[in-house]
C-alpha positions in Angstrom: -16.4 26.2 9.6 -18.3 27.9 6.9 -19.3 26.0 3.7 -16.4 27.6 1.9 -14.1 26.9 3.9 -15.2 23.3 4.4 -14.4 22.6 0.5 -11.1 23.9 0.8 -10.8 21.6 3.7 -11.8 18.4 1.7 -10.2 19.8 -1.4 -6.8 19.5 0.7 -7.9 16.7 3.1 -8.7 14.1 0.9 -6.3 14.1 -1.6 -3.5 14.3 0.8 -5.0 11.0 2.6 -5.3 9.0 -0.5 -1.6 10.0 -1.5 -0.5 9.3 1.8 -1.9 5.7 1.8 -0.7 5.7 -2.2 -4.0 5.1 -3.5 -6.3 6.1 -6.9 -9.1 8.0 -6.6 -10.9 5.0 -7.8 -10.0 2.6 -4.7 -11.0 4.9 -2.6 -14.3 5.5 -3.5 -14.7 1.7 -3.9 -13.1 1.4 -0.5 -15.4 4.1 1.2 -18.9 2.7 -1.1 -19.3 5.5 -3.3 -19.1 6.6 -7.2 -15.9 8.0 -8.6 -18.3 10.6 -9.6 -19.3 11.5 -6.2 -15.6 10.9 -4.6 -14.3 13.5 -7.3 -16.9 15.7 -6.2 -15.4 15.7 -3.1 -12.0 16.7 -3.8 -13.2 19.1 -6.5 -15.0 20.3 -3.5 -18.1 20.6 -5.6 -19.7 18.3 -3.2 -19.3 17.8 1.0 -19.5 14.5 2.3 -22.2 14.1 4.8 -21.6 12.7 8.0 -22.1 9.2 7.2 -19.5 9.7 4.6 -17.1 10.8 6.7 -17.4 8.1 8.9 -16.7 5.4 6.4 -13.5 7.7 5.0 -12.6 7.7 8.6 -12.9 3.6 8.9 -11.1 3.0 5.1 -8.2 5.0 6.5 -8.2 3.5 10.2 -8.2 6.5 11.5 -10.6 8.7 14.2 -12.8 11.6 12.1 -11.5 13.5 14.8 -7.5 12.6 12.8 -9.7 13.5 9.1 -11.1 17.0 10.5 -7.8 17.7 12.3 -9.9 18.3 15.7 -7.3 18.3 18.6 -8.2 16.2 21.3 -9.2 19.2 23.6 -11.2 20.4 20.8 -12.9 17.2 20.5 -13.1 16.8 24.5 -15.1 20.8 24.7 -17.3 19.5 21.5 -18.4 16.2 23.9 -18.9 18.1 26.7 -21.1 20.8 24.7 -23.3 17.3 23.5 -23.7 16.4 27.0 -24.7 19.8 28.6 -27.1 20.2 25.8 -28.5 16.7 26.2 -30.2 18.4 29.2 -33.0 19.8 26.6 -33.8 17.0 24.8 -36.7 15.1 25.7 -36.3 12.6 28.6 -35.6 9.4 25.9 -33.2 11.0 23.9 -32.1 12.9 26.3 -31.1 9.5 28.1 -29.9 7.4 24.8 -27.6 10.1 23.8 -25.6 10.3 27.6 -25.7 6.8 27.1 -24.1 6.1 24.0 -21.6 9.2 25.3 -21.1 7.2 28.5 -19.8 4.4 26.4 -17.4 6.2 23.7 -16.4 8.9 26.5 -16.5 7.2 30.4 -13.9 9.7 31.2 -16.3 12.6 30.8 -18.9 11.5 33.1 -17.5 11.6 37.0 -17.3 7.9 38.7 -20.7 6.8 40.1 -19.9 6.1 44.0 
């Protein structure tokens, strides 16, 4: 997605979860650990939240950020397998921290050890 497009998202996204869950603007920043000011931002789509950020939305709501950026599981599935396949470039360490933290959030995308 394109930055543009992105804000449109969040302008939509967000307030459609916090009226969903019948919440204020002001809860949810306070929910998430941000301003108002930056949480408007957001909506306004002045602002996008970083990654981080969308985490913590993702935890206030119970939900995956895979349910907040409307990713379909097959979407999400390709993206993990792009991740591993382009683990292969990283340096060894990374390279072997990264398959292992994807082994443990995604054990159905690495074939069964014998």
């Amino acid at each position: 997605m394109t930055g543009e497009t992105l804000e449109k998202f969040y302008m939509r996204k967000l307030p459609e979860l916090r009226k969903t869950h019948g919440m204020t603007r002001k809860e949810v920043a306070k929910g998430v650990g941000v301003t108002l000011g930056k949480y408007d931002k957001w909506e306004a789509g002045k602002v996008l939240p970083k990654a981080g950020d969308v985490d913590r939305l993702a935890e206030f709501y119970g939900i995956s950020i895979d349910e907040i950026l409307e990713i379909t599981p097959e979407e999400s599935a390709a993206i993990n397998r792009q991740i591993i396949a382009d683990a292969e470039h990283l340096p060894p360490e990374l390279r072997d921290n990264l398959l292992q933290i994807m082994k443990g959030s995604h054990p159905e995308l690495f074939p069964k050890e014998l």
